[in-house]
C-alpha positions as CSV (number, residue, x, y, z in Angstrom):
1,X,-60.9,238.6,39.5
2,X,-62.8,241.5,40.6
3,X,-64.0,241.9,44.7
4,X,-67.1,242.9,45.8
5,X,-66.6,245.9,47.9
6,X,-67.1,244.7,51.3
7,X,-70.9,245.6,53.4
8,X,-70.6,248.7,56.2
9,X,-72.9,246.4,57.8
10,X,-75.8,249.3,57.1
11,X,-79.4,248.8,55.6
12,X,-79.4,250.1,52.5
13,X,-82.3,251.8,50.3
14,X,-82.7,248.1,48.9
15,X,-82.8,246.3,52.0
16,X,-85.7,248.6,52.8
17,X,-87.9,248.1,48.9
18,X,-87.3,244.7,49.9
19,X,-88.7,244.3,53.5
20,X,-91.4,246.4,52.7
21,X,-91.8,244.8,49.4
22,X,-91.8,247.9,46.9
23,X,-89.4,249.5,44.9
24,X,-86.3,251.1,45.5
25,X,-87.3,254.7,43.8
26,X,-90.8,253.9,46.1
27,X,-88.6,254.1,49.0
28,X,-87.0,257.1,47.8
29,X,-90.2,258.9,47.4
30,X,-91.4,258.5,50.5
31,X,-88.3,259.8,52.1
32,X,-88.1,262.9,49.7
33,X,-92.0,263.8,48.9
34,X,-93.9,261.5,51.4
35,X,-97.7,263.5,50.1
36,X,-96.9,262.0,46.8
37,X,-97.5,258.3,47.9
38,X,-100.2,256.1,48.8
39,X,-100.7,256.0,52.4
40,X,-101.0,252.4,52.9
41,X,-97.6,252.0,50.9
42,X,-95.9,255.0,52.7
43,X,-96.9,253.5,56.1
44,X,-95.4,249.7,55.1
45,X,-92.3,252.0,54.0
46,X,-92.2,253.7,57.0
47,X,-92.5,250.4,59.4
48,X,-89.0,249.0,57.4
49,X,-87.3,252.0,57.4
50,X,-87.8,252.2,61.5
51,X,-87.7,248.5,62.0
52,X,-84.1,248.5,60.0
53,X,-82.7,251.5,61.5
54,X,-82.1,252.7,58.1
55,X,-80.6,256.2,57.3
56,X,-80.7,257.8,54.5
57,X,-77.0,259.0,53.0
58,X,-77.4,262.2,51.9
59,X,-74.2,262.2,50.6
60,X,-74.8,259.8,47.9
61,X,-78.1,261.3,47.4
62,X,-76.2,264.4,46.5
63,X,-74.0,263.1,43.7
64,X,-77.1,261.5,42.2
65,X,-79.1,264.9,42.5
66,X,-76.4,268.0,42.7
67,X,-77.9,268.7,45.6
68,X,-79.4,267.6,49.2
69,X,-82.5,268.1,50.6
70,X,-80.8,270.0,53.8
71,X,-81.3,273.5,54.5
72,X,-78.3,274.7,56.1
73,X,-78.8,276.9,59.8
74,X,-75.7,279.0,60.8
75,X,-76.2,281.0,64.4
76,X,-73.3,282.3,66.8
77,X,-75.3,280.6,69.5
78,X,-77.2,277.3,70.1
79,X,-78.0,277.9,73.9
80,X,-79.7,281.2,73.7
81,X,-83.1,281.5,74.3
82,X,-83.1,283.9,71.7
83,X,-81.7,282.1,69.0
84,X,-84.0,278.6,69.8
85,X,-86.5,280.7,69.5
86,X,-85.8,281.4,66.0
87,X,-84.7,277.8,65.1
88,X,-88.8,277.3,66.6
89,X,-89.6,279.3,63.7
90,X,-87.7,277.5,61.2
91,X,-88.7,273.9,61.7
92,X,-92.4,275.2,62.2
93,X,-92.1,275.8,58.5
94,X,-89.5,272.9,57.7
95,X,-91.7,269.9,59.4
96,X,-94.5,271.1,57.0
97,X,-93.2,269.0,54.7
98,X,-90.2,267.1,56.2
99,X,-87.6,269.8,55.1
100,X,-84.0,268.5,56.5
101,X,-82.4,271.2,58.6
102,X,-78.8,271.1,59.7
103,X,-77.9,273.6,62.7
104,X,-74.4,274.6,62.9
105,X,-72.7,277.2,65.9
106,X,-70.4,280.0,64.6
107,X,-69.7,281.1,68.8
108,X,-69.6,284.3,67.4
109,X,-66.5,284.0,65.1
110,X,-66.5,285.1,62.0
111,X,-63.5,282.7,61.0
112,X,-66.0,280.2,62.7
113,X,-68.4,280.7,60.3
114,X,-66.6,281.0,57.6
115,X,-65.3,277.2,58.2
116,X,-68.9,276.1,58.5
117,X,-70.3,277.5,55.9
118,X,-67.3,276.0,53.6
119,X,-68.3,272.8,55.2
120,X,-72.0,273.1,54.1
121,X,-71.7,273.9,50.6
122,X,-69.5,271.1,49.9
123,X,-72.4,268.9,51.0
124,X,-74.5,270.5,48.2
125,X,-77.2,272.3,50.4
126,X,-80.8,272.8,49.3
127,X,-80.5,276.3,50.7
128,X,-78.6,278.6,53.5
129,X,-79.9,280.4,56.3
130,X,-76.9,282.6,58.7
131,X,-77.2,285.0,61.1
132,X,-76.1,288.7,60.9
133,X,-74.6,290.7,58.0
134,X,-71.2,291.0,59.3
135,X,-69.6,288.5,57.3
136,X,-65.9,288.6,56.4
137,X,-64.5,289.1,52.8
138,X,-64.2,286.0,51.8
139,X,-67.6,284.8,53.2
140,X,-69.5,287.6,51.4
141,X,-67.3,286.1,48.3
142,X,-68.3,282.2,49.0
143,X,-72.0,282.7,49.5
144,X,-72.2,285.5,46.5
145,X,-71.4,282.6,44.4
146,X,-72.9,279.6,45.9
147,X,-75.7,277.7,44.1
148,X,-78.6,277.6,46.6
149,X,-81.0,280.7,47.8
150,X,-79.4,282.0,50.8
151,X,-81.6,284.3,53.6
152,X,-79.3,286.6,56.0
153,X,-81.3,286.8,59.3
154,X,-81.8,289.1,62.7
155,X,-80.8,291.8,61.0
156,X,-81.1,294.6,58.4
157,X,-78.5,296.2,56.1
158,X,-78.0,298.1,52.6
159,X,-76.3,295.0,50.6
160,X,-77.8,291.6,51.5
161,X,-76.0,288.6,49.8
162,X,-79.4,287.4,48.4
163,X,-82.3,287.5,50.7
164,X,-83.1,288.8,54.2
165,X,-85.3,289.1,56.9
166,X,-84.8,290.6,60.3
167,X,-85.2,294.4,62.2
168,X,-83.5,297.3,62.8
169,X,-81.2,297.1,66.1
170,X,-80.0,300.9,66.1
171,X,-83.5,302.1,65.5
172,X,-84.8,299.3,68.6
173,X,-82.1,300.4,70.9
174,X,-83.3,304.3,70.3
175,X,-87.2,303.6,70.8
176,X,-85.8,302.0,74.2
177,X,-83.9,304.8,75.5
178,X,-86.7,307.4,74.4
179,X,-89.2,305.1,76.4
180,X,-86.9,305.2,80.0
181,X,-86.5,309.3,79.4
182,X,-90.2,309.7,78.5
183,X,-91.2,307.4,81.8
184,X,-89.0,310.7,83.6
185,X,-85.5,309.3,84.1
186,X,-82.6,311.5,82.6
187,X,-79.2,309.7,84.1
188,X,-79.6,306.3,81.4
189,X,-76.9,303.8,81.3
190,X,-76.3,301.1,78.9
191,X,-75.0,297.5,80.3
192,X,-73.8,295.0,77.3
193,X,-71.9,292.0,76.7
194,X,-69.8,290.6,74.3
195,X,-69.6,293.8,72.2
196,X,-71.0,291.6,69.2
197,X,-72.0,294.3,66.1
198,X,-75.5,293.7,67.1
199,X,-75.1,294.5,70.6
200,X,-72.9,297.6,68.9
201,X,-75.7,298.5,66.6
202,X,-78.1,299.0,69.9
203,X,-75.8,301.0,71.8
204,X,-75.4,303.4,68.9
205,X,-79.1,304.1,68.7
206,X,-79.4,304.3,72.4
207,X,-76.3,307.0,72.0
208,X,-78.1,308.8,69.3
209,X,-81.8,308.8,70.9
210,X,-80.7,310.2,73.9
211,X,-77.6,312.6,72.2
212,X,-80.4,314.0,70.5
213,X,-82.5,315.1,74.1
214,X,-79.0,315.9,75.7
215,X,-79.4,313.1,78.5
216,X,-76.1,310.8,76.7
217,X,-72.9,310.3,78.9
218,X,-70.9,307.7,77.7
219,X,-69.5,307.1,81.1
220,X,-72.8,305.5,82.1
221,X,-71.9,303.1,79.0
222,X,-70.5,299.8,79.9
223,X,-69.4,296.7,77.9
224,X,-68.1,293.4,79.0
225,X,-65.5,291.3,76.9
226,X,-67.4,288.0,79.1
227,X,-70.4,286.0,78.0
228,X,-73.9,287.6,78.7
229,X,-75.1,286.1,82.2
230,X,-77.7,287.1,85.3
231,X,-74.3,287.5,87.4
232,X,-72.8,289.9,84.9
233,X,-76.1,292.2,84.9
234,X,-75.3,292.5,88.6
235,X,-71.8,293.0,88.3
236,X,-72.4,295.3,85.8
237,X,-75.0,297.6,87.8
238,X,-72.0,297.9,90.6
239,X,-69.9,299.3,88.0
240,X,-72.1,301.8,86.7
241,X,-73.0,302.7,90.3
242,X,-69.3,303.5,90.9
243,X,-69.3,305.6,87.5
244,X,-72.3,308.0,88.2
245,X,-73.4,307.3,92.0
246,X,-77.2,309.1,90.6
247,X,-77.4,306.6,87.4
248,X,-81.3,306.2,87.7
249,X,-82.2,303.7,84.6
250,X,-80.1,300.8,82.0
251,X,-81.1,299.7,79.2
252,X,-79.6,296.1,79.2
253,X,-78.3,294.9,75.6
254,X,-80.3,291.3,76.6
255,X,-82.9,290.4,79.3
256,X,-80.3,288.2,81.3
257,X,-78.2,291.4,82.2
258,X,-81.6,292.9,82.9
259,X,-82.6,290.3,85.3
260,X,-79.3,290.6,86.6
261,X,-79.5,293.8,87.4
262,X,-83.3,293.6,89.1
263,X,-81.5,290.8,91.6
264,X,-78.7,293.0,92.3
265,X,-81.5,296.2,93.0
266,X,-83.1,294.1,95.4
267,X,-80.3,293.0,97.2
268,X,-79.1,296.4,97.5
269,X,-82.5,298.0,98.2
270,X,-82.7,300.1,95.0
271,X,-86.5,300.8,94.8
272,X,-87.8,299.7,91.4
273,X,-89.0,301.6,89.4
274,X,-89.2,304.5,91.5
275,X,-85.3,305.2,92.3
276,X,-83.9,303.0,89.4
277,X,-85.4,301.7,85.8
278,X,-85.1,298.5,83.8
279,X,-85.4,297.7,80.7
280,X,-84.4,294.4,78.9
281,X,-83.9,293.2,75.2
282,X,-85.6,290.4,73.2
283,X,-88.6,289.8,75.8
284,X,-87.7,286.2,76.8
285,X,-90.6,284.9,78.6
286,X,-89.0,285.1,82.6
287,X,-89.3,289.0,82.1
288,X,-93.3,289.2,82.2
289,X,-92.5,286.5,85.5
290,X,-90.4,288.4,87.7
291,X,-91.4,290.6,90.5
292,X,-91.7,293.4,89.6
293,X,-92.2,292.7,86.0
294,X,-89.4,293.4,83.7
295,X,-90.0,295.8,80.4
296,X,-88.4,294.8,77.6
297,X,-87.9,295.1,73.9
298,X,-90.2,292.8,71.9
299,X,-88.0,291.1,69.0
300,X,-89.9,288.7,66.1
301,X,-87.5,285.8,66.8
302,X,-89.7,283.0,65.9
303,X,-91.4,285.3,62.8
304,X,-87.9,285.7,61.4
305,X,-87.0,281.6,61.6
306,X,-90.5,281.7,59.9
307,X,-90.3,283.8,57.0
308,X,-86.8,282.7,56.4
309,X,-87.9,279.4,55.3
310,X,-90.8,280.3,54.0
311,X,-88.2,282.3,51.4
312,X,-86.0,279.9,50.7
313,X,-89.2,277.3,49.8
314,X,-90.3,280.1,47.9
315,X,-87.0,280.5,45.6
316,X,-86.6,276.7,45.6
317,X,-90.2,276.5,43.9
318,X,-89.5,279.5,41.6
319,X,-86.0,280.0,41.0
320,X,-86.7,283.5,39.6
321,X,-88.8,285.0,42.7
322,X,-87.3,287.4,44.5
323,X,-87.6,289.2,47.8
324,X,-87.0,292.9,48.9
325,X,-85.3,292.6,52.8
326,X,-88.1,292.3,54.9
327,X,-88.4,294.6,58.7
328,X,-90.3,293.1,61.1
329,X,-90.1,295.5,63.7
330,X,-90.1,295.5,67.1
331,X,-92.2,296.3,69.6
332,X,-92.5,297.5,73.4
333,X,-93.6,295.5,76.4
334,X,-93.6,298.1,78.9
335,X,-94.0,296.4,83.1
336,X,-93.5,297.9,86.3
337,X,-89.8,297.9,85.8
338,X,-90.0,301.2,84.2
339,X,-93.6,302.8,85.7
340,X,-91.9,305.5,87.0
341,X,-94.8,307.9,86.0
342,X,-98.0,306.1,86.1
């Protein structure tokens, strides 16, 4: 004699199309295109699914349908202000119509991500969204073949996987460093952390911009195997101090090291922005809040998480639409940080 398979203990779809006396594929409706249902039944729906604590299993929803609803979100960093800003972006275009994201955090390691993103596509995603286009080997090889629309984000580069959406770093990190030698300084140092290649990518245009105007000295470059942190920025400013005594400016690969460096000015009572200049990355919003005001580099964080979903909806509604890689930009936001000439 045949057993019944014994109960989790967990509602099930039909527990639900029962207490809210509708169907089964009803219920499924509502939980995959809500607009396509009556309100007054989507409502009663609604009310069973909260007042059962039910959750939907994507996993069996998968084998039924080769594929979840979930867009997958790979980033090297889940604490960054930087990076939140661009999952903002994403779910302001996700919770347009209840799109299922799934964040996952790389730290940074490309054997990291690799893991994750095996991880994700044996759940069948809807689509993939990962930061960078350093990618090992073998990822470049997994997601080449994968069977979902796939955006590569933050950044630009001549080969993207499929699609991608982001701004130059090199050419952001040389309109920086003309900016600090057009405001009149000419001994420009560069303060970075982690030595990630977009931090790399910076420092290279920074090199070139200033190469080019004969003000580079790569002993006023410094890089810090640690984590990006306000203490660091400090830290860091003492070092380059020691290194060239007459530094007078830094561009700081993030605005933490900036602000770092503005506390560590103060303390010391480097006048700013006559004696030393600062300039940040990204434009968090504490730089336009500190005294004196911080300038920064303007990045499209939240625009990025934006038209990164807005792609992937796109190719999910036409499989055939395609998408040249897509520059943002950056801007400027120049403060009294670096108002060395007017």
């Amino acid at each position: 004699m045949s057993r019944r398979p014994r109960s989790t203990g967990r509602p099930t779809i039909a527990d639900v199309a029962k207490a809210a006396n509708v169907s089964a594929i009803t219920v499924s409706r509502v939980l995959r295109t809500p607009d396509r249902v009556r309100k007054d039944t989507r409502e009663r729906v609604e009310a069973a699914i909260k007042a059962l604590d039910y959750l939907p299993d994507a996993a069996a929803s998968a084998l039924a349908s080769k594929r979840t609803d979930v867009i997958g979100v790979v980033l090297p960093s889940v604490t960054n202000a930087v990076f939140l800003d661009t999952l903002r972006g994403i779910y302001d275009v996700a919770e347009e119509d209840n799109t299922q994201v799934q964040i996952a955090n790389s730290r940074y390691s490309a054997e990291e991500e690799e893991r994750l993103l095996r991880i994700f596509l044996s759940q069948k995603p809807a689509g993939l969204i990962i930061t960078g286009i350093d990618q090992s080997n073998e990822t470049r090889e997994l997601l080449r073949t994968a069977p979902c629309p796939i955006v590569q984000i933050t950044e630009l580069g001549p080969d993207p996987i499929d699609m991608m959406v982001g701004f130059d770093h090199a050419a952001a990190g040389a309109h920086a460093a003309r900016h600090l030698a057009d405001q009149g300084y000419n001994r420009i140092g560069f303060l970075g952390a982690r030595q990630d290649p977009r931090s790399l990518r910076r420092q290279a245009g920074f090199h070139q911009a200033l190469e080019d105007i004969g003000l580079f000295d790569p002993s006023r470059v410094l890089f810090s195997t640690e984590r990006s942190s306000v203490r660091l920025g400090g830290t860091q400013l003492e070092e380059l101090l020691k290194a060239d005594p007459k530094a007078d400016a830094v561009l700081c690969n993030n605005d933490n090291l900036a602000l770092g460096v503005l506390f560590a000015c103060q303390r010391t009572g480097l006048d700013v922005p006559r004696r030393f200049g600062i300039c940040g990355f990204n434009d968090v919003e504490f730089m336009a809040a500190a005294n004196p005001k911080l300038t920064s580099v303007r990045t499209p964080r939240r625009a990025i998480g934006r038209r990164a979903m807005e792609m992937i909806k796109a190719r999910l509604k036409d499989p055939d639409i395609s998408f040249n890689s897509e520059d943002l930009g950056v801007t400027l936001s120049p403060r009294e940080s670096t108002a060395r000439t007017g």
